[in-house]
C-alpha positions in Angstrom: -25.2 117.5 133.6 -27.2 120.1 132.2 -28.5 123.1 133.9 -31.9 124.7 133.7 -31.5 128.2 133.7 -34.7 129.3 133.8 -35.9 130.8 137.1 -39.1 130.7 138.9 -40.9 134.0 138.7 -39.9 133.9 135.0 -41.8 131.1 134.7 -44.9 132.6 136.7 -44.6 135.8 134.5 -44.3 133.7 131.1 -47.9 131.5 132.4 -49.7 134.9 132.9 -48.4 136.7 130.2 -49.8 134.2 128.0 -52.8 133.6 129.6 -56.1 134.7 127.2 -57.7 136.2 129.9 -54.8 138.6 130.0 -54.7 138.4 134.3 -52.6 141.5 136.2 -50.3 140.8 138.5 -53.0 142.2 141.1 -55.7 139.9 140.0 -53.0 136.7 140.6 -52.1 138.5 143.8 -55.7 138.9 145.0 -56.1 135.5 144.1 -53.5 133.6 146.0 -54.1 136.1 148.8 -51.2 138.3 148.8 -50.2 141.6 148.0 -49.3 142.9 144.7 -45.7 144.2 145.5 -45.1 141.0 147.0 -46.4 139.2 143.6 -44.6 141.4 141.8 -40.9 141.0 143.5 -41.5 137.3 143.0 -42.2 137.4 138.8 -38.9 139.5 139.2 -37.2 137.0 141.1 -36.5 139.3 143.9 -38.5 137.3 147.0 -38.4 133.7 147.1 -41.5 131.3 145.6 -44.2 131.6 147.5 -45.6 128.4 149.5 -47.4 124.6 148.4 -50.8 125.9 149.1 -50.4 129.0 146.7 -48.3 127.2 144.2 -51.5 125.1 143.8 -53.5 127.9 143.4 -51.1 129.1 141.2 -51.8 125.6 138.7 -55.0 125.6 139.6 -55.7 128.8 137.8 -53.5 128.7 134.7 -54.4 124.9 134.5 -51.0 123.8 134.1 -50.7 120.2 133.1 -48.1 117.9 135.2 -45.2 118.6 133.8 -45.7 122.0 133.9 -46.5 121.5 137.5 -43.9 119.5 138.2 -41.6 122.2 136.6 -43.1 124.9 138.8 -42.1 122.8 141.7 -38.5 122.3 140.9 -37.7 125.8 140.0 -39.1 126.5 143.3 -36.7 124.1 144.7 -34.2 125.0 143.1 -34.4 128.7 144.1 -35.1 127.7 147.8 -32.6 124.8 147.7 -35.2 122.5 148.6 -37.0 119.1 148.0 -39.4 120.2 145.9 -42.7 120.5 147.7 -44.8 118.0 145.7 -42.2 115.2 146.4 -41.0 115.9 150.1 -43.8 113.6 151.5 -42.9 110.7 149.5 -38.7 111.2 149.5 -38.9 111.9 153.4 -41.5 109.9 154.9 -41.8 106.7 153.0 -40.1 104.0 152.5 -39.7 104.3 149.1 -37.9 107.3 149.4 -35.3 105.8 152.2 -34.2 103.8 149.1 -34.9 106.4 146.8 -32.2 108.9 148.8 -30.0 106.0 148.8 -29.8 105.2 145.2 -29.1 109.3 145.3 -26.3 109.2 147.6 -24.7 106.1 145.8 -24.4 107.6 142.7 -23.0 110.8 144.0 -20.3 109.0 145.7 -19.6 106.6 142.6 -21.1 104.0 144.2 -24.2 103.2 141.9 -23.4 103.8 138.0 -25.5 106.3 136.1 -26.5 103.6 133.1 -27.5 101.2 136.3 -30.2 104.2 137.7 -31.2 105.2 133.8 -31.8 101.3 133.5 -34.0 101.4 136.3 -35.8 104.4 135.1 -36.4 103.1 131.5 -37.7 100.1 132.8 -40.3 102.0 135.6 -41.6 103.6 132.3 -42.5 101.0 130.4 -43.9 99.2 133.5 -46.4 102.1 133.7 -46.8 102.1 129.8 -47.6 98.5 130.4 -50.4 99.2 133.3 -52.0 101.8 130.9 -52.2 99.8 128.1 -54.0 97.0 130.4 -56.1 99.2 132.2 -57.3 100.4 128.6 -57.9 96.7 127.5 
């Protein structure tokens, strides 16, 4: 399995280093309503990500697309070993993800095979390849 090894206030850093409108870490700060020090420690990766509400701030100002998004979210996870905050709804209070944390624990315990779950992704994809195309027609 391969590991991501980058880490979340790296990834913060990197969006606002690159930004054009050349934001401080004070003006982010001001903007999701917390302190500069605090803003700070967390580019550095010495505080944890900060919470849902300002990680949509967060993409909401450096208009990050949804995989950029969705990478936000995991490193966040990741750091705070937990669901990642844009899926907990869905893998912990719907039905979908009862089976979806089955499937999981199969799999870890050798239960499910990995071609089985990558067959199930592949074809998910190309159902919602399919949809587009139709809604386009």
């Amino acid at each position: 399995m391969r590991k991501n090894r980058e880490r979340f206030g790296k990834f913060i850093r990197d969006k606002r280093v690159h930004d054009p409108r050349e934001l401080r870490q004070s003006d982010v700060a001001e903007i999701l309503g917390i302190s500069t020090s605090l803003y700070g420690l967390i580019e550095n990766n010495a505080r944890p990500p900060f919470d849902l509400e300002k990680m949509e701030i967060f993409a909401e100002l450096f208009h990050l697309n949804n995989e950029d998004k969705a990478m936000m979210y995991d490193l966040a996870a990741r750091e705070t070993n937990e669901i990642p905050a844009d899926l907990e709804d869905i893998l912990m209070y719907s039905e979908i993800g009862d089976v979806t944390r089955q499937l999981f624990r199969e799999l870890q315990n050798g239960d499910f095979e990995e071609e089985k779950w990558k067959t199930l992704i592949r074809e998910a994809e190309k159902e919602k390849k399919r949809r587009k195309g139709g809604a386009d027609e």
